[in-house]
PDB file with SEQRES, HELIX, SHEET and CRYST1 records, atoms N, CA, C and O in Angstrom:
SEQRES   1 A   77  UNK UNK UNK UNK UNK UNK UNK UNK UNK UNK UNK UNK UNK          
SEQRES   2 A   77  UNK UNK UNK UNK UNK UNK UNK UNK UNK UNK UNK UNK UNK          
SEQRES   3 A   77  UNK UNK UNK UNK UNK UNK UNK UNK UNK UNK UNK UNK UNK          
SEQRES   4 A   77  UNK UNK UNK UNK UNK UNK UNK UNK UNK UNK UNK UNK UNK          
SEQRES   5 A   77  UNK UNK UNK UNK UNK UNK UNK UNK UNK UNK UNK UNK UNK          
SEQRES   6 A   77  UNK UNK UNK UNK UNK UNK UNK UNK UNK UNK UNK UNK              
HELIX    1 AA1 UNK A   19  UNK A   25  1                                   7    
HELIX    2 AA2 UNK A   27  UNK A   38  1                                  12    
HELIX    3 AA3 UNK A   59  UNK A   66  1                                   8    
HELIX    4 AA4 UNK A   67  UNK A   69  5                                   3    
CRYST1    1.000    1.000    1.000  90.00  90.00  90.00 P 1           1          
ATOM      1  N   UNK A   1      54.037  12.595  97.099  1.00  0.00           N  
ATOM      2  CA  UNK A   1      53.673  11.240  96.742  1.00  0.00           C  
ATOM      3  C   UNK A   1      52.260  11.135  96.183  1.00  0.00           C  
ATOM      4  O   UNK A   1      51.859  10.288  95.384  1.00  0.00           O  
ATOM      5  N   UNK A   2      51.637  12.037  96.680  1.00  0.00           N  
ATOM      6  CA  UNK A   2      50.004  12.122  95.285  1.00  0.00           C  
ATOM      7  C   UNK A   2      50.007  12.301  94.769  1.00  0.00           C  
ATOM      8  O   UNK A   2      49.182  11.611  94.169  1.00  0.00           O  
ATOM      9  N   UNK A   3      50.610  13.262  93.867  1.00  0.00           N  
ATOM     10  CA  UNK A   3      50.363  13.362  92.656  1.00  0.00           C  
ATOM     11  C   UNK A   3      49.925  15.110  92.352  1.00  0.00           C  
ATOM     12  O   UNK A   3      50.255  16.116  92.980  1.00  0.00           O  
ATOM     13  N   UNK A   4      49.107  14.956  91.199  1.00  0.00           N  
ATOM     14  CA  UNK A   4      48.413  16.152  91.112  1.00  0.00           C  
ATOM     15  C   UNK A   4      47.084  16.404  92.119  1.00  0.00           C  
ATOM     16  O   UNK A   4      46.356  17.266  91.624  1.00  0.00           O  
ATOM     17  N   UNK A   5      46.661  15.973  93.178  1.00  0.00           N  
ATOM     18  CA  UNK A   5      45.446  15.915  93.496  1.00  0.00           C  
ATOM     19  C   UNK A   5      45.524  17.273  94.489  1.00  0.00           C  
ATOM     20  O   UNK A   5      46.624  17.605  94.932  1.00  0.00           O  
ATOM     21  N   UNK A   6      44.896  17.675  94.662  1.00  0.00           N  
ATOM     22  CA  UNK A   6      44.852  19.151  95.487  1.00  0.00           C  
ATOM     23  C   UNK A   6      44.166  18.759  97.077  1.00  0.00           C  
ATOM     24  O   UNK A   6      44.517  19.408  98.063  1.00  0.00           O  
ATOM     25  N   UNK A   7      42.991  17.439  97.198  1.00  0.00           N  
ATOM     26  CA  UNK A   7      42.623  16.814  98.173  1.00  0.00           C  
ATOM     27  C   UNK A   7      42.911  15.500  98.311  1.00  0.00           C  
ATOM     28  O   UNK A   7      42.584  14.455  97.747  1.00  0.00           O  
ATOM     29  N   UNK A   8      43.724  15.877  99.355  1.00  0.00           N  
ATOM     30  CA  UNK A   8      44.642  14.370  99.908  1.00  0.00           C  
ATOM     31  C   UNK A   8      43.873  13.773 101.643  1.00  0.00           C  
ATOM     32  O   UNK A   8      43.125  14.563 102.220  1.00  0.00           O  
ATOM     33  N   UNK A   9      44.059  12.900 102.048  1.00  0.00           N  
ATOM     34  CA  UNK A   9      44.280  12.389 103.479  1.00  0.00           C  
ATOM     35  C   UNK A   9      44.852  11.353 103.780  1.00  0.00           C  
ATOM     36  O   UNK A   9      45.398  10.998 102.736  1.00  0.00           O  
ATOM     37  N   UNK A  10      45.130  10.462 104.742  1.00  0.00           N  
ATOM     38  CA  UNK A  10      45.844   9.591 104.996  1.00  0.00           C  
ATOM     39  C   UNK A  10      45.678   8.439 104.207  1.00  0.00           C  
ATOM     40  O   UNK A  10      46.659   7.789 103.847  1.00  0.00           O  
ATOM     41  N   UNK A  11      44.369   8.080 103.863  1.00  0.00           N  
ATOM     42  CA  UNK A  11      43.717   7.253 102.936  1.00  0.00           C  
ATOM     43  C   UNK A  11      43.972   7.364 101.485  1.00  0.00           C  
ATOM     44  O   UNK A  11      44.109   6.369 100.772  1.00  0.00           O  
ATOM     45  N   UNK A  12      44.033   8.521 101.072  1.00  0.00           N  
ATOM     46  CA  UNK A  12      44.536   8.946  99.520  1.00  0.00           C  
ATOM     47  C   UNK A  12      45.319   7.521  99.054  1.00  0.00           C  
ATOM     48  O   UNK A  12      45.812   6.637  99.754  1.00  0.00           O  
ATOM     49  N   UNK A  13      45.199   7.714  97.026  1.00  0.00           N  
ATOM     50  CA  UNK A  13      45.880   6.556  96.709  1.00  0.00           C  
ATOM     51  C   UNK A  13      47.594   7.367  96.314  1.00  0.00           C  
ATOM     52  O   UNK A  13      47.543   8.554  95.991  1.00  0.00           O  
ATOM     53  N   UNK A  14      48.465   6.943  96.345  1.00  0.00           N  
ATOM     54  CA  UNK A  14      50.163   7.740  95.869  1.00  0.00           C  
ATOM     55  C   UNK A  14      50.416   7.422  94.361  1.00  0.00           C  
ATOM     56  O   UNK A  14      50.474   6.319  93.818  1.00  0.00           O  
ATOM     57  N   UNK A  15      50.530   8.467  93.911  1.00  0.00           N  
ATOM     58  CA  UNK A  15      50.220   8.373  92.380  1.00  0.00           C  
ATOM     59  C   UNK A  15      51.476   9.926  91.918  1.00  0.00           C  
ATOM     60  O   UNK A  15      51.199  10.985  91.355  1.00  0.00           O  
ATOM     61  N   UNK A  16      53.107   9.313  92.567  1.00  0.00           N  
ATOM     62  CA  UNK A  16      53.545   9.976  91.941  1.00  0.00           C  
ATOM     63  C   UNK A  16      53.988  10.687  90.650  1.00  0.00           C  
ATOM     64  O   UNK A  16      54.008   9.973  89.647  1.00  0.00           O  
ATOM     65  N   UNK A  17      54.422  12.255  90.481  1.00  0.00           N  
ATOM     66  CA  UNK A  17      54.758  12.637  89.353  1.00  0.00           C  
ATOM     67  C   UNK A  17      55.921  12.707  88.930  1.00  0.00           C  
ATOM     68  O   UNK A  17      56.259  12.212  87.854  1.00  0.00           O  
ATOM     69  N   UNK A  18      56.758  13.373  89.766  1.00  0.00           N  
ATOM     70  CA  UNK A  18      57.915  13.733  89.930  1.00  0.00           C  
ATOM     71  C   UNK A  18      59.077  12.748  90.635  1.00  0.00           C  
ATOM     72  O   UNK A  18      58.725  12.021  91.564  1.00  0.00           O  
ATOM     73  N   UNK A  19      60.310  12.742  90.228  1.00  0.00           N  
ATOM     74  CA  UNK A  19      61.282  11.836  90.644  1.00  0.00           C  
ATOM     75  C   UNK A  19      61.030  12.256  92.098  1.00  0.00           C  
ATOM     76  O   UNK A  19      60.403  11.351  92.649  1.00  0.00           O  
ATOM     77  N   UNK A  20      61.341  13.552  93.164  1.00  0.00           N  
ATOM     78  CA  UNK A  20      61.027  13.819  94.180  1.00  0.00           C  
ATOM     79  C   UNK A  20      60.254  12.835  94.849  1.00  0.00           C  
ATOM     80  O   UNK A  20      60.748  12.072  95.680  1.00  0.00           O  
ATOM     81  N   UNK A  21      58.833  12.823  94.454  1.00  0.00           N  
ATOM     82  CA  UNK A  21      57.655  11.827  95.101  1.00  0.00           C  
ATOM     83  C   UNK A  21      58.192  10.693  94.858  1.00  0.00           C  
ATOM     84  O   UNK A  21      58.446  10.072  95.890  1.00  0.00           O  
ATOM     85  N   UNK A  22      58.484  10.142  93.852  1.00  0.00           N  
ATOM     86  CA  UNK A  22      59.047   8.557  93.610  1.00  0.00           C  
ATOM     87  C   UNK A  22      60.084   8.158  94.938  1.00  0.00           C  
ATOM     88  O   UNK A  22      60.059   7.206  95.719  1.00  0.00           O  
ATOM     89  N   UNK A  23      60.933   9.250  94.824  1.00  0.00           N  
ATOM     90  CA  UNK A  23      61.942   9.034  96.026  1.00  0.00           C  
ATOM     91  C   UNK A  23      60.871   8.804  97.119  1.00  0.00           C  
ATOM     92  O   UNK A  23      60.239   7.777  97.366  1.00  0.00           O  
ATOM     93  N   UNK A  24      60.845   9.530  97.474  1.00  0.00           N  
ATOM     94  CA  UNK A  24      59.850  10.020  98.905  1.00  0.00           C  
ATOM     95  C   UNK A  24      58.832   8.633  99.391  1.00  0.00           C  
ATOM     96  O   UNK A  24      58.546   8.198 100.507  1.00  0.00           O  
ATOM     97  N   UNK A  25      58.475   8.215  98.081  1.00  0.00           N  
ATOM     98  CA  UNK A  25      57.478   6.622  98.282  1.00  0.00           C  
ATOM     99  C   UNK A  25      58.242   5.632  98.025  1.00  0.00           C  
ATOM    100  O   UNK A  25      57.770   4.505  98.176  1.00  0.00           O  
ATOM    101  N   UNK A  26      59.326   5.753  97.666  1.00  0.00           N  
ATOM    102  CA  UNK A  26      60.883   4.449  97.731  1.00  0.00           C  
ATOM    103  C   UNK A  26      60.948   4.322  99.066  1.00  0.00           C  
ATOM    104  O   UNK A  26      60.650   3.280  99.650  1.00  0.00           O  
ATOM    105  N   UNK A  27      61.506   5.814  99.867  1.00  0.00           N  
ATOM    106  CA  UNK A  27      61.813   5.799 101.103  1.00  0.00           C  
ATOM    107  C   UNK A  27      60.984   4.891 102.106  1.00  0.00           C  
ATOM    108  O   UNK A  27      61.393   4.070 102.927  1.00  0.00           O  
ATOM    109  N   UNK A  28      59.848   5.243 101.827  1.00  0.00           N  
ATOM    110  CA  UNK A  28      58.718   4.901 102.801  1.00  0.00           C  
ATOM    111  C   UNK A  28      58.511   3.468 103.006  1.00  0.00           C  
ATOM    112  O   UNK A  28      58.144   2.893 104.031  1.00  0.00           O  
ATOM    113  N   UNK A  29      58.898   2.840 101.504  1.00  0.00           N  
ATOM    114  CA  UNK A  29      58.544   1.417 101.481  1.00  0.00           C  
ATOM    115  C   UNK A  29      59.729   0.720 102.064  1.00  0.00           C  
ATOM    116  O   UNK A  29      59.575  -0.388 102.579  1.00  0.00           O  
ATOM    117  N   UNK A  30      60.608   1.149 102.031  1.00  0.00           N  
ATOM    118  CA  UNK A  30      62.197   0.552 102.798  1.00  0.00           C  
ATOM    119  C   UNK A  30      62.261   0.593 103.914  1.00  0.00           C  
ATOM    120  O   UNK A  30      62.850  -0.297 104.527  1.00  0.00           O  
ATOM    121  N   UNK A  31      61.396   2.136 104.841  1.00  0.00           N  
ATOM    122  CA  UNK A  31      61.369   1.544 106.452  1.00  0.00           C  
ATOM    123  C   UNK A  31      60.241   0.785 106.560  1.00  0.00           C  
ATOM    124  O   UNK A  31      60.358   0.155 107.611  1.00  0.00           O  
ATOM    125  N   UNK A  32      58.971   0.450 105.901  1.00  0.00           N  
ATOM    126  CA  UNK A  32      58.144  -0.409 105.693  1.00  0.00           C  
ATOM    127  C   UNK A  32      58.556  -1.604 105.841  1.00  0.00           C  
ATOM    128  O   UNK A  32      58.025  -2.228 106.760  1.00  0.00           O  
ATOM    129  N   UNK A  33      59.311  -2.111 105.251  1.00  0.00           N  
ATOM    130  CA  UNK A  33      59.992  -3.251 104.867  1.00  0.00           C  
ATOM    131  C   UNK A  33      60.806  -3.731 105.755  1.00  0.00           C  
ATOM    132  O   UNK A  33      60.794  -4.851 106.266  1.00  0.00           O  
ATOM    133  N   UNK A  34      61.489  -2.892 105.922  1.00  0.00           N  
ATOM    134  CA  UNK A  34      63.012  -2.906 107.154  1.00  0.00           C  
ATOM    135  C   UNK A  34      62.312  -3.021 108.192  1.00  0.00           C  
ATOM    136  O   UNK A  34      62.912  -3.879 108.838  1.00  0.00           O  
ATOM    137  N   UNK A  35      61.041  -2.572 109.024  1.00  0.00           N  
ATOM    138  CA  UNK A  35      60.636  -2.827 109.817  1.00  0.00           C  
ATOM    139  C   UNK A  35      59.724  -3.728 110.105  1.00  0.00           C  
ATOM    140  O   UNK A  35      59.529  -4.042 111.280  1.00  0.00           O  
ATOM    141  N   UNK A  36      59.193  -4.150 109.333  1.00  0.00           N  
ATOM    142  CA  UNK A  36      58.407  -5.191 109.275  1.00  0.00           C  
ATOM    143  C   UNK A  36      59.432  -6.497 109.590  1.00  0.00           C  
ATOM    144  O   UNK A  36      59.464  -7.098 110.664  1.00  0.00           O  
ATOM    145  N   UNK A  37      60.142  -6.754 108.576  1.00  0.00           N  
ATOM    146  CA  UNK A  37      61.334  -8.013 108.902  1.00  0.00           C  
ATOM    147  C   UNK A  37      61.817  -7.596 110.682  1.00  0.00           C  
ATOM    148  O   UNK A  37      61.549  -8.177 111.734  1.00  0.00           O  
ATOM    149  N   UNK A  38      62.315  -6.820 110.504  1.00  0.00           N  
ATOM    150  CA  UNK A  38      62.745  -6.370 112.143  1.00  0.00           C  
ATOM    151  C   UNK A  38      61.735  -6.707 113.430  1.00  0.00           C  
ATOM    152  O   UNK A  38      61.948  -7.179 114.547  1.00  0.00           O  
ATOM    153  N   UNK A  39      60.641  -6.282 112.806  1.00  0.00           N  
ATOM    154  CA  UNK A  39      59.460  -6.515 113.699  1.00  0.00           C  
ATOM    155  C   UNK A  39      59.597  -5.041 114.992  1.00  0.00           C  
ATOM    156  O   UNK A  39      59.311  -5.083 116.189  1.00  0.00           O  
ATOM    157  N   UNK A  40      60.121  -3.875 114.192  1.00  0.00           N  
ATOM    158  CA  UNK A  40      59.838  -2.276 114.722  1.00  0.00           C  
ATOM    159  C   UNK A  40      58.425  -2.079 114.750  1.00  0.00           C  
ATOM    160  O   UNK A  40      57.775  -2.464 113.778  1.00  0.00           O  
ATOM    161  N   UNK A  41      57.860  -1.546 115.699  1.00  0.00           N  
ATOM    162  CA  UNK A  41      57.090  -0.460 115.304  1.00  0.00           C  
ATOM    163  C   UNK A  41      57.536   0.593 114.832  1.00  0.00           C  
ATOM    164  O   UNK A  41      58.558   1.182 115.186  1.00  0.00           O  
ATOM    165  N   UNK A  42      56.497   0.998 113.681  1.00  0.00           N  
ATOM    166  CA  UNK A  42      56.987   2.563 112.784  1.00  0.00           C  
ATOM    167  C   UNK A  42      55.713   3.483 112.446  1.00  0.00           C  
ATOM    168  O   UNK A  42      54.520   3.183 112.481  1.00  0.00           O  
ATOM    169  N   UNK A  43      56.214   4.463 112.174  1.00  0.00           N  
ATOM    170  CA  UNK A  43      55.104   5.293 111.898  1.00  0.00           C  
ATOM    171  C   UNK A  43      55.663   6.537 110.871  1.00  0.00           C  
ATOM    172  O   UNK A  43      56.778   7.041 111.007  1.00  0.00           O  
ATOM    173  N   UNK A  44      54.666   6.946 109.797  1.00  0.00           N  
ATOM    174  CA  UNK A  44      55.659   7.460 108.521  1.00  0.00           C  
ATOM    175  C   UNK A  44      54.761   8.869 108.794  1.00  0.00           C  
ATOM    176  O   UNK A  44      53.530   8.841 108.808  1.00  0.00           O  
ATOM    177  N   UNK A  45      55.357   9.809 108.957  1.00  0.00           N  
ATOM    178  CA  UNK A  45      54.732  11.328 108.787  1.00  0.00           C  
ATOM    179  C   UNK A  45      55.253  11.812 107.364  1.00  0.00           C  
ATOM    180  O   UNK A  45      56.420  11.893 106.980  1.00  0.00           O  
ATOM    181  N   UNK A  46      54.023  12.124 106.651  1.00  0.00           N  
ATOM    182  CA  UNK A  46      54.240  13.044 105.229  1.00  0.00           C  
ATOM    183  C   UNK A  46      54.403  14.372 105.726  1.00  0.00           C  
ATOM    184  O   UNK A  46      53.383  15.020 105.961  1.00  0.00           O  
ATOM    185  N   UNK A  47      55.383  14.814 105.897  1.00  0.00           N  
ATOM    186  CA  UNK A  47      55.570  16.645 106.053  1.00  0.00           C  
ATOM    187  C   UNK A  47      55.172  17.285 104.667  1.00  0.00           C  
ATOM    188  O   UNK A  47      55.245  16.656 103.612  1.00  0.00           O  
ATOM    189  N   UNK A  48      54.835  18.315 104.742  1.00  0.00           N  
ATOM    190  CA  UNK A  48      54.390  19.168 103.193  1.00  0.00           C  
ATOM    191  C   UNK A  48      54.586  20.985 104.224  1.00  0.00           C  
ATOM    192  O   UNK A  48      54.173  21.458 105.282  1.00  0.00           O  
ATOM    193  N   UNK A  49      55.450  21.415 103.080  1.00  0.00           N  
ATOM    194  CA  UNK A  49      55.419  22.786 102.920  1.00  0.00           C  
ATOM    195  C   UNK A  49      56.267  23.002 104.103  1.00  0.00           C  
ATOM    196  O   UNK A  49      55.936  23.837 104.946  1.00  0.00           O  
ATOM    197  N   UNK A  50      57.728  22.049 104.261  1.00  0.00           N  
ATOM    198  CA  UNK A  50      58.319  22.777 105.280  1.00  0.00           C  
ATOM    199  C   UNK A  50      58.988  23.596 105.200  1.00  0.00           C  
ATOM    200  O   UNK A  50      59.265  23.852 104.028  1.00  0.00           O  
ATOM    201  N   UNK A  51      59.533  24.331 106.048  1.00  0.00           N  
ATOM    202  CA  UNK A  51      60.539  25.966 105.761  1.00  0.00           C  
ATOM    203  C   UNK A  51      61.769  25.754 106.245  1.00  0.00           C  
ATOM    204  O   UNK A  51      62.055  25.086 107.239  1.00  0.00           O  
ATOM    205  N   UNK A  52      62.383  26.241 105.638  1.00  0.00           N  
ATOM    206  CA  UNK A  52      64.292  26.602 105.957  1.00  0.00           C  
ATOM    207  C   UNK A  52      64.644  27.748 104.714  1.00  0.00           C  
ATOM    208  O   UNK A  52      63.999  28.232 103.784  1.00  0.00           O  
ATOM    209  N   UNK A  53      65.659  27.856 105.099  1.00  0.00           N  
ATOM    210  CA  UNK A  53      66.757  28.572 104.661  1.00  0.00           C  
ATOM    211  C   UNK A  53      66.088  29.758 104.075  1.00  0.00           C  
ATOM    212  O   UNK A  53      65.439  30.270 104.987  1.00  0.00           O  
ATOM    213  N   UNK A  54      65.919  30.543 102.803  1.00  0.00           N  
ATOM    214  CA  UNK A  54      65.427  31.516 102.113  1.00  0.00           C  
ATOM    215  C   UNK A  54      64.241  30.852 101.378  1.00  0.00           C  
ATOM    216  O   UNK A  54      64.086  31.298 100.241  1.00  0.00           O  
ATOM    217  N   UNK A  55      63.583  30.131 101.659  1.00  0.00           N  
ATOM    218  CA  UNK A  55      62.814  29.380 101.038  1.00  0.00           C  
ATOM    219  C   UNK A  55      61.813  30.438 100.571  1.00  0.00           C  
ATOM    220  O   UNK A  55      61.932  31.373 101.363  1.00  0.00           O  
ATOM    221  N   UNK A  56      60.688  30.791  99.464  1.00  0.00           N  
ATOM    222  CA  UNK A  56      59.711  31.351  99.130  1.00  0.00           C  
ATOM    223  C   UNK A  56      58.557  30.405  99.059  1.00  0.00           C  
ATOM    224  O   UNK A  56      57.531  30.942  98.644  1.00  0.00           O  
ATOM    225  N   UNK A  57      58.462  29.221  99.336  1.00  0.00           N  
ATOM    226  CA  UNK A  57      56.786  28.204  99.284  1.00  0.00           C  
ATOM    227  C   UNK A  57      56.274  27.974 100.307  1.00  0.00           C  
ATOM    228  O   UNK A  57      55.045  27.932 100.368  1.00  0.00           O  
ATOM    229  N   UNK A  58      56.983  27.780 101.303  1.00  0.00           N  
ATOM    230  CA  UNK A  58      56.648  26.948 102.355  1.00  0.00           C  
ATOM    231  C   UNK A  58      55.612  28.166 102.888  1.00  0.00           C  
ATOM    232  O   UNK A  58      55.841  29.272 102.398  1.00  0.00           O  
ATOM    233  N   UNK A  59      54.161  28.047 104.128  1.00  0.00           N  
ATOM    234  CA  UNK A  59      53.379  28.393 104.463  1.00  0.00           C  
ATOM    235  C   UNK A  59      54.107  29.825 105.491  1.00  0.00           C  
ATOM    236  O   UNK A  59      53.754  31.002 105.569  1.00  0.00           O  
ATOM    237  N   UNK A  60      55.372  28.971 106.249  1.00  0.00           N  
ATOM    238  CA  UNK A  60      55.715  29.812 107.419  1.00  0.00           C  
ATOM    239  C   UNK A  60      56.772  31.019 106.804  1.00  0.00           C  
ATOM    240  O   UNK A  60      57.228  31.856 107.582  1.00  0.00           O  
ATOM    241  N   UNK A  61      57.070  31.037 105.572  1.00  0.00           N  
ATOM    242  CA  UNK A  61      57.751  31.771 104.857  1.00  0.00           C  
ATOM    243  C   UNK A  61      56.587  32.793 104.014  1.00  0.00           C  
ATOM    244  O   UNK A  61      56.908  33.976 103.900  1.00  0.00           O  
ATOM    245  N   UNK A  62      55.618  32.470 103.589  1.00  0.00           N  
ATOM    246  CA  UNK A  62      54.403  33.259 102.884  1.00  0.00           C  
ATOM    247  C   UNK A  62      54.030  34.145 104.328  1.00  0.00           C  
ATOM    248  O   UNK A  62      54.179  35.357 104.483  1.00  0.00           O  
ATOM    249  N   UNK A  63      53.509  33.166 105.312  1.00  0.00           N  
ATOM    250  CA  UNK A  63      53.061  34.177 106.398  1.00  0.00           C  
ATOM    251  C   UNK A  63      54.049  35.387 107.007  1.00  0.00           C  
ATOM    252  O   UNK A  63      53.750  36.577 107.099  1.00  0.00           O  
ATOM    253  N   UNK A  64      55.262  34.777 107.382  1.00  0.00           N  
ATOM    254  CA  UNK A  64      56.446  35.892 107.225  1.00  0.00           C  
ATOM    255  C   UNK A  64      56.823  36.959 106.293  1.00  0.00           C  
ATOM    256  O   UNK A  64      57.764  37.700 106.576  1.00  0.00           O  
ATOM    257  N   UNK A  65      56.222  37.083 105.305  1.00  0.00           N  
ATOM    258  CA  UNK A  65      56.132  38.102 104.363  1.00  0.00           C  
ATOM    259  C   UNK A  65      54.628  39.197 104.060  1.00  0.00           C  
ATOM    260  O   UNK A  65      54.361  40.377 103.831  1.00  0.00           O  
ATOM    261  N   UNK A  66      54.133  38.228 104.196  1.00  0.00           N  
ATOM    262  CA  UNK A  66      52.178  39.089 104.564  1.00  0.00           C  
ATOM    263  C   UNK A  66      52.840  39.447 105.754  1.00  0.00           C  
ATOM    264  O   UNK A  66      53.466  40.396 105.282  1.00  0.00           O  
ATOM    265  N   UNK A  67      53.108  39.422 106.685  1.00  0.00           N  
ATOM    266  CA  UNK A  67      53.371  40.212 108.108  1.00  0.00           C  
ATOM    267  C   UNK A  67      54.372  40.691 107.727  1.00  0.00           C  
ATOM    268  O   UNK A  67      54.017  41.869 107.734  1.00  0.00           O  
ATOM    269  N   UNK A  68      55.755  40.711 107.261  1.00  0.00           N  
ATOM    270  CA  UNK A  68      56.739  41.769 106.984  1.00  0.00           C  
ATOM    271  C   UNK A  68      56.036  43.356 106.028  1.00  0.00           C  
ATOM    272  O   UNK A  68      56.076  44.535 106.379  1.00  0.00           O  
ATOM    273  N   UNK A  69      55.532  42.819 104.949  1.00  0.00           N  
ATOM    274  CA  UNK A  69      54.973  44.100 103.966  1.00  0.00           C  
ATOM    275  C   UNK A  69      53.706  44.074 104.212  1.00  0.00           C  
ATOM    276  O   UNK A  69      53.256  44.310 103.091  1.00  0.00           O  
ATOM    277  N   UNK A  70      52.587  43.920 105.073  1.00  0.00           N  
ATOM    278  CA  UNK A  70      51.827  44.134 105.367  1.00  0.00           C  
ATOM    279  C   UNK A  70      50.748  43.300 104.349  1.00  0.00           C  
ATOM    280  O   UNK A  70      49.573  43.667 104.385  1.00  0.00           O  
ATOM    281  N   UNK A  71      51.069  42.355 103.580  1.00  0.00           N  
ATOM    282  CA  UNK A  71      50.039  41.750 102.335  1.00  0.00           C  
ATOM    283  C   UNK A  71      49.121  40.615 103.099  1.00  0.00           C  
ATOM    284  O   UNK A  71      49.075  40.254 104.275  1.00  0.00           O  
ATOM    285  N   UNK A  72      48.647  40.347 102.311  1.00  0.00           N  
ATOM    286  CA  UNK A  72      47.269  39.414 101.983  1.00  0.00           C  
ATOM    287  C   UNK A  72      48.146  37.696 102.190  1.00  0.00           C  
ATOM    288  O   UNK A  72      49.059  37.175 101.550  1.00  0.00           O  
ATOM    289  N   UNK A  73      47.451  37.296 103.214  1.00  0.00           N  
ATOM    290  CA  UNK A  73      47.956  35.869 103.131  1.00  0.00           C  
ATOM    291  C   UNK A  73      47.019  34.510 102.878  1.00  0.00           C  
ATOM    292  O   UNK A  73      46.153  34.274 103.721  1.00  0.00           O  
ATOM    293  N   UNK A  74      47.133  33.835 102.022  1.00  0.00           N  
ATOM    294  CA  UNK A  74      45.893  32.767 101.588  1.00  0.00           C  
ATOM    295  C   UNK A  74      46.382  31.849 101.818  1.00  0.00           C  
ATOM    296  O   UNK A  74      47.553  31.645 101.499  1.00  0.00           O  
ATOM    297  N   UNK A  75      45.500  30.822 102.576  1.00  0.00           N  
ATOM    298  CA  UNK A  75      45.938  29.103 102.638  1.00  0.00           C  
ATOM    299  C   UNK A  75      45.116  28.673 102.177  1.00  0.00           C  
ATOM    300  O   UNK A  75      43.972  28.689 102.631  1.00  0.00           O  
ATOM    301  N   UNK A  76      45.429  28.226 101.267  1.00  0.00           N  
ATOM    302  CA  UNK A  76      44.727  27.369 100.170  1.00  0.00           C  
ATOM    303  C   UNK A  76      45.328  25.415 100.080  1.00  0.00           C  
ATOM    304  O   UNK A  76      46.388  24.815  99.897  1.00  0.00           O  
ATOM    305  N   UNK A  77      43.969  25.093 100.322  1.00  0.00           N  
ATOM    306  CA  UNK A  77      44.286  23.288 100.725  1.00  0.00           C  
ATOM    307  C   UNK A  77      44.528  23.108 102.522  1.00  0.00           C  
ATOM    308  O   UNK A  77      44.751  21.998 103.006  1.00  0.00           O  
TER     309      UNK A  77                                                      
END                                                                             
């Protein structure tokens, strides 16, 4: 939902690129919404870089491979 920005925090402005992010900040505004009329408390967690299946991006999949072949692992952001 940011965009291109490489430094984000909770405060950041959402300045999607991709249909993905568009979704992702649709979503957000609908339990926003839905809960507000409802009168829920809610709370929205942005996940980034999660892992499943054969994935190659996610952090816990990079570190699983620097520890399988013995390489170099960088976290960057």
């Amino acid at each position: 939902v940011y965009g291109l920005s490489e430094n984000t925090d909770e405060a950041s402005s959402c300045n999607p690129i991709s249909m993905n992010g568009h979704t992702k900040l649709f979503n957000e505004k609908i339990v926003e919404d839905f809960c507000k009329i409802e009168n829920i408390n809610y709370l929205i967690l942005r996940l980034f870089n999660t892992y499943g299946g054969r994935d190659t991006f996610s952090v816990i999949s990079k570190l699983i491979n620097a520890a399988k072949y013995k390489g170099e692992f960088t976290l960057v952001n």
